[in-house]
N, C-alpha and C positions, 0 to 999 in steps of 0.2 A: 504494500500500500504506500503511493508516495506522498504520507505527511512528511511536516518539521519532521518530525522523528527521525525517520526515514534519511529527508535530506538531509540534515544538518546536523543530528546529533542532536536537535534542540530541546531536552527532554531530560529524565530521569527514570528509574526503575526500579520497584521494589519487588526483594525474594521472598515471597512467604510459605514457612511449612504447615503442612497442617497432620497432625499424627493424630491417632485414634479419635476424629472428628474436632477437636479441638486448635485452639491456633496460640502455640505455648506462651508466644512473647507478642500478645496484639497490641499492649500500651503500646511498646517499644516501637513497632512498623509505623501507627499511627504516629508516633511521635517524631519520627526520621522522613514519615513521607509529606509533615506539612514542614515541615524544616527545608527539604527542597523544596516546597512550593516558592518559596519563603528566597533562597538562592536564586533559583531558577526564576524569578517573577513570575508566577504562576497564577493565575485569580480562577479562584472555582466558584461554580454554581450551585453546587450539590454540595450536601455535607459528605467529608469523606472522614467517616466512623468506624465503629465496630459493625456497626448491620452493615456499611458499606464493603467492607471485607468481609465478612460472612456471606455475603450474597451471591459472593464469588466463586465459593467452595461447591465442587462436586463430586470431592470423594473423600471418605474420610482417613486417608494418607495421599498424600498429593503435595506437591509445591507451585504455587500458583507464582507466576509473573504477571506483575502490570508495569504496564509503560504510560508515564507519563509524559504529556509532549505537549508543543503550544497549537492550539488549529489555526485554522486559516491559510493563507500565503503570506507571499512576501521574498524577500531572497534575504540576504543576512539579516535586515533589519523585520523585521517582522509584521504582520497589517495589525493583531492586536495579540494581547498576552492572556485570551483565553482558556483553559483548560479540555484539552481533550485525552483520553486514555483508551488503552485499551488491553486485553490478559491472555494468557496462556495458561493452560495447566498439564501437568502430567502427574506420573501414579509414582510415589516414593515408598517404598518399605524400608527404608533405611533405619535404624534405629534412633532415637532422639534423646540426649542426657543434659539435664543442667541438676546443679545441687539442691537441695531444698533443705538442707540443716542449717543450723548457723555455723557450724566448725567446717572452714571452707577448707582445709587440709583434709581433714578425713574426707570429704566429700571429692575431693577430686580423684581420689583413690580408687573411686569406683568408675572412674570414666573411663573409655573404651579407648583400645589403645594401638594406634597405626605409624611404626616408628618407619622411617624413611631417609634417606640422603638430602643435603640440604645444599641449595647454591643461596649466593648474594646476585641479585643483578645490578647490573652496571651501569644501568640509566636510569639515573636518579628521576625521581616523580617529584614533581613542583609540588609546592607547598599554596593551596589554592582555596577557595570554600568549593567552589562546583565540581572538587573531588572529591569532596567529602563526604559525599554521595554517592550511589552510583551513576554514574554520567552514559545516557545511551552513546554518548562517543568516547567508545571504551578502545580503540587501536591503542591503549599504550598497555593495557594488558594482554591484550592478543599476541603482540608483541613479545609480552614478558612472558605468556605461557610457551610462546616457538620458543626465545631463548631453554627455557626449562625443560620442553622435549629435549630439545637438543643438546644442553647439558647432560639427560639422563639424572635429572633430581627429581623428588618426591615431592619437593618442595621450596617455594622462592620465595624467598625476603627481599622488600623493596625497601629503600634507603631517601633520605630527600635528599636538597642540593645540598645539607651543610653533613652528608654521610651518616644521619640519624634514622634508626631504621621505623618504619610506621607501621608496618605491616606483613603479613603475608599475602601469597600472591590472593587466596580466596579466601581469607581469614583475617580476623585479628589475631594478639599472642597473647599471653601470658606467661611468664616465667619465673622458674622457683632458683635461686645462687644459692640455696643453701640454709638459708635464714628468711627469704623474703620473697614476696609473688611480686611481681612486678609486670605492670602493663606501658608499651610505649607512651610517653607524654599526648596528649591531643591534640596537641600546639606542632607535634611531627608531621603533621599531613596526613593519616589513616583516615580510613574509611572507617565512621563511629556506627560499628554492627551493633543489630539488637541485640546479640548474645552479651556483646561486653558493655551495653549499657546495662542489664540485667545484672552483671556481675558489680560494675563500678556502684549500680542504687543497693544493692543486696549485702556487700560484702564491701564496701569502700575503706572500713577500718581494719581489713586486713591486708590493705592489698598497698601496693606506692607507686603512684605515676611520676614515671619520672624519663628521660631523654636515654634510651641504649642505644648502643652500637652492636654491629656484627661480633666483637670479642665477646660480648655479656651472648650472645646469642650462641657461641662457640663455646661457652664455657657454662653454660647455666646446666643445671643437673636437671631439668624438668625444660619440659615447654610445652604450652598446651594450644589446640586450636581453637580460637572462637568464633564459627558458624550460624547462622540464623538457620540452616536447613537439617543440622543436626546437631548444634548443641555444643558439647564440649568433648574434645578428644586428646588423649597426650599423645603428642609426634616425636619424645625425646626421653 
């Protein structure tokens, strides 16, 4: 279909899971998808809620996409900053885990665990607000998943310009040194997932945001991944 979307990238995208009929982290989506509205100059018409995601749902495991994008025409500059969307769904069985105790140590202990080779990529990601989102003009991770075929990793850490890492390539992180869980700073450029907004409102006095680098990433004794489509996993 050729919207903005389409053309230009002009848009954004939210991932949502939904496991045994439920949708585990709705505050969170809702919260991230009027946050891009909000970047992306977006004006809606409709209320976009909890019915409004639920409406969406037709199965009860599934991961539903929608795209959010501006309608109309225009060529770069736009005719109006409208709201138009539109979804995807397919069937996930994948398993789905976040903590629900307060002792977030013991709780991670039970999280599923897919350890793997790790690369750094080498094109540092700006440091932007309309990334910090999912941006449908995603060619810089497309990008970053070729590199990481082609490295043969399991897994890629992105870095910004000043070499502070924000992310993984489909996740946020978490990491344990030994003493302390530590999430990259927010101020790094990552993409702020519902999984680790969930963890930062839930568990924030046990955790310390703070600026790592690939060394803390090569050296930390835990690292875990945090997914909105399943949850929390350790990769280390």
């Amino acid at each position: 279909m050729m919207n903005r979307g389409f053309l230009y990238g002009d848009g954004f995208f939210e991932t949502i899971r939904i496991y045994n009929g439920q949708v585990p982290l709705l505050h969170y989506h809702i919260q991230r998808i009027h946050e891009g509205l909000k970047i992306y100059h977006l004006e809606h018409s409709f209320p976009i809620d909890e019915l409004f995601i639920k409406s969406l749902i037709t199965n009860e495991n599934q991961i539903i996409r929608v795209n959010f994008f501006r309608s109309g025409g225009g060529k770069y500059l736009p005719e109006n900053n409208e709201l138009s969307f539109d979804f995807t769904c397919e069937q996930c069985g994948l398993p789905f885990f976040l903590p629900t105790q307060l002792d977030l140590e013991s709780e991670l202990q039970k999280a599923p665990i897919q350890l793997g080779q790790f690369k750094l990529y080498d094109q540092p990601k700006p440091v932007v607000n309309w990334l910090t989102v999912k941006s449908l003009s995603s060619i810089y991770y497309v990008l970053a998943a070729e590199f990481m075929k082609k490295s043969e990793a399991d897994y890629l850490f992105i870095k910004n310009q000043d070499g502070d890492i924000c992310e993984e390539l489909i996740s946020n992180i978490l990491i344990f040194d030994g003493e302390n869980y530590i999430t990259p700073s927010l101020s790094s450029g990552g993409i702020y997932g519902v999984t680790l907004r969930h963890i930062i409102s839930n568990y924030h006095f046990q955790i310390i945001e703070r600026k790592i680098n690939y060394d803390d990433i090569c050296h930390a004794s835990k690292i875990f991944s945090l997914r909105g489509t399943v949850g929390i996993t350790r990769i280390k």
